[in-house]
C-alpha positions as a printed Julia matrix, in Angstrom:
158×3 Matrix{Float64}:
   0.0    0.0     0.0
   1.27   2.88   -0.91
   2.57   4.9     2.63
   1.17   8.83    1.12
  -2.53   7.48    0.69
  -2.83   5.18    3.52
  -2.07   8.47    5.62
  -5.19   9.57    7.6
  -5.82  13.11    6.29
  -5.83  11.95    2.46
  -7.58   9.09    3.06
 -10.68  11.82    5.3
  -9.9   14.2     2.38
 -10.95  11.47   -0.52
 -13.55  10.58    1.22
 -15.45  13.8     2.38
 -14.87  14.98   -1.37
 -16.84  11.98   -2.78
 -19.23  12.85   -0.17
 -19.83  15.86   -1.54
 -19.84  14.49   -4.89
 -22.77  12.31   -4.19
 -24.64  14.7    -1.94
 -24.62  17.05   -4.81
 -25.89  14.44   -7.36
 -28.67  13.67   -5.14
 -29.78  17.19   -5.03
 -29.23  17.48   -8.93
 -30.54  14.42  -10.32
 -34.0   14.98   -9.46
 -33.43  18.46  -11.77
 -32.66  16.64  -14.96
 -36.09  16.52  -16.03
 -37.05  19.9   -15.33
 -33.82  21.25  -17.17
 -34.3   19.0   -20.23
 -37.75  20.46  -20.29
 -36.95  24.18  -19.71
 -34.12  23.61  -22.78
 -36.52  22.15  -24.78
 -39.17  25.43  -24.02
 -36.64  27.85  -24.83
 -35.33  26.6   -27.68
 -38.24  25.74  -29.3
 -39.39  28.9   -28.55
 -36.83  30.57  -30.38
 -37.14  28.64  -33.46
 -41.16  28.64  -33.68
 -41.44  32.33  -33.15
 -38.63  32.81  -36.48
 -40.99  30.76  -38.23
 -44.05  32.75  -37.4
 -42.23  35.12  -38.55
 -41.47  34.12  -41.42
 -45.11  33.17  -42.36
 -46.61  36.58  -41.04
 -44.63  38.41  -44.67
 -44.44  35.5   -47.37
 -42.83  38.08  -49.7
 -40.5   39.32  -47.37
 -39.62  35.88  -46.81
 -38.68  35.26  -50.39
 -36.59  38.47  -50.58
 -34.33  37.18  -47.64
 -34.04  33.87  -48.89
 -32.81  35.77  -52.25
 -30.85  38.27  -51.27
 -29.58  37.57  -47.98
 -29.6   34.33  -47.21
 -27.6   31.81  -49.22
 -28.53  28.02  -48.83
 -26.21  25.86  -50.44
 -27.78  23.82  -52.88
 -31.4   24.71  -52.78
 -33.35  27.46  -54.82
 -34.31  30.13  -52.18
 -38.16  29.09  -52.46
 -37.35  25.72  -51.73
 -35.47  27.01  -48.52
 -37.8   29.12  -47.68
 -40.55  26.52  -47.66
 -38.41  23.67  -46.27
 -36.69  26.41  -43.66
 -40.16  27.51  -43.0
 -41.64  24.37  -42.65
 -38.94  23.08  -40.28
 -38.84  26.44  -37.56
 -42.9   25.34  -37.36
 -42.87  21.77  -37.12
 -39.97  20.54  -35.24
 -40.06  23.03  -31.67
 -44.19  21.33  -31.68
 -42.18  18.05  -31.78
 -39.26  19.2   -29.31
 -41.69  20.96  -26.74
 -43.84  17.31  -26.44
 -40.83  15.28  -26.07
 -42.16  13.03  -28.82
 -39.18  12.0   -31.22
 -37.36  14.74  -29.3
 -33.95  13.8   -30.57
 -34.98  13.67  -34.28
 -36.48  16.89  -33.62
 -33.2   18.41  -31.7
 -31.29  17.19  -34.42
 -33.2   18.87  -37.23
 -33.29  22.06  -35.45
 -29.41  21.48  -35.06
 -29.21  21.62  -39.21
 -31.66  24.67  -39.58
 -29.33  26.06  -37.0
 -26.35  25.13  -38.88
 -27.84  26.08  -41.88
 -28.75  29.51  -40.76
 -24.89  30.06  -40.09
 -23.47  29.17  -42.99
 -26.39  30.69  -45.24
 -25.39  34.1   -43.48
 -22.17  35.76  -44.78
 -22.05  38.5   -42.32
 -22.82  37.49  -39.19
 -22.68  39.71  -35.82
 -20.8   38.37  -32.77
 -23.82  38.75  -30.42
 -26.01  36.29  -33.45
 -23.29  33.67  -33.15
 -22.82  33.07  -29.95
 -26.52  32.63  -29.69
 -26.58  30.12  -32.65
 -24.07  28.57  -29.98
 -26.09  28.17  -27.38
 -29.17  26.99  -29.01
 -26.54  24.61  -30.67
 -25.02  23.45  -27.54
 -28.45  22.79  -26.13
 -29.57  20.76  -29.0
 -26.51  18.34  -29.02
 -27.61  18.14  -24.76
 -30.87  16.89  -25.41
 -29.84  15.11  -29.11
 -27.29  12.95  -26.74
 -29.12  13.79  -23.51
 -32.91  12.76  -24.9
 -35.98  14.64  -23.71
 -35.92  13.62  -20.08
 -38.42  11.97  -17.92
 -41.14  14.73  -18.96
 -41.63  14.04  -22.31
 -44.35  12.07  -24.64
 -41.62   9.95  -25.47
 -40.53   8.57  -21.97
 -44.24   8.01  -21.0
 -44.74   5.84  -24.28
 -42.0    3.92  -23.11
 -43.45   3.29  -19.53
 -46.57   2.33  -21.35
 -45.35  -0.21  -23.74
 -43.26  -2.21  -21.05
């Protein structure tokens, strides 16, 4: 045994620190849910109301998707509708947990998209593309958490 960690105050040290560690997972664990679901709300949120958006000026719409923003590979109608049609649909998807990583995922290529398609970008717009980004890949590898459509059809299918 080696004499430095068989001493006494190591040994009390180690131990009250993975104390700690698993008094504070025992106060955090029971949060997972409720943060998986508050992600899920706020994101969503975000991308639904830019599709709204986009919907409440059709024309405008088509102008952007012309002028401003380039899509790689699509005809800016075609964006616009598929764009569109993804900001509406998926954060419905995302906010019920049901196929909540599919849904996180797609919103993670709009998001994607949306950076790329923009040539000038401000500072303040990127780093929120990287948060909505960063918590998209949490609930893409993450899942929805307990509170979700998805985890109850599980429970009822056992």
């Amino acid at each position: 045994m080696n004499p430095v960690f068989s001493s006494s105050p190591i040994r009390s040290g180690a131990q009250f620190l993975l104390r700690l560690r698993d008094g504070l997972a025992a106060l955090l664990n029971p949060l997972q849910p409720l943060s998986a679901l508050l992600a899920r709300l706020y994101v969503a949120q975000v991308f639904f109301s830019s599709g709204l958006t986009k919907l409440r000026d059709w024309d405008i719409t088509l102008a952007l998707f012309a002028d401003e923003y380039h899509v790689p590979l699509l005809s800016p109608p075609v964006a616009a509708v598929m764009g569109t049609g993804a900001e509406l649909c998926l954060p419905v998807l995302l906010v019920l947990g049901l196929g909540g990583r599919v849904a996180a995922l797609g919103l993670s290529a709009v998001n994607v998209v949306a950076v790329i398609s923009l040539v000038d970008i401000a500072a303040a717009a990127m780093q929120q593309h990287i948060t909505w980004g960063v918590l998209l890949a949490g609930l893409a590898v993450f899942g929805n958490g307990r509170w979700a459509l998805d985890s109850w059809w599980t429970a009822q299918s056992v």
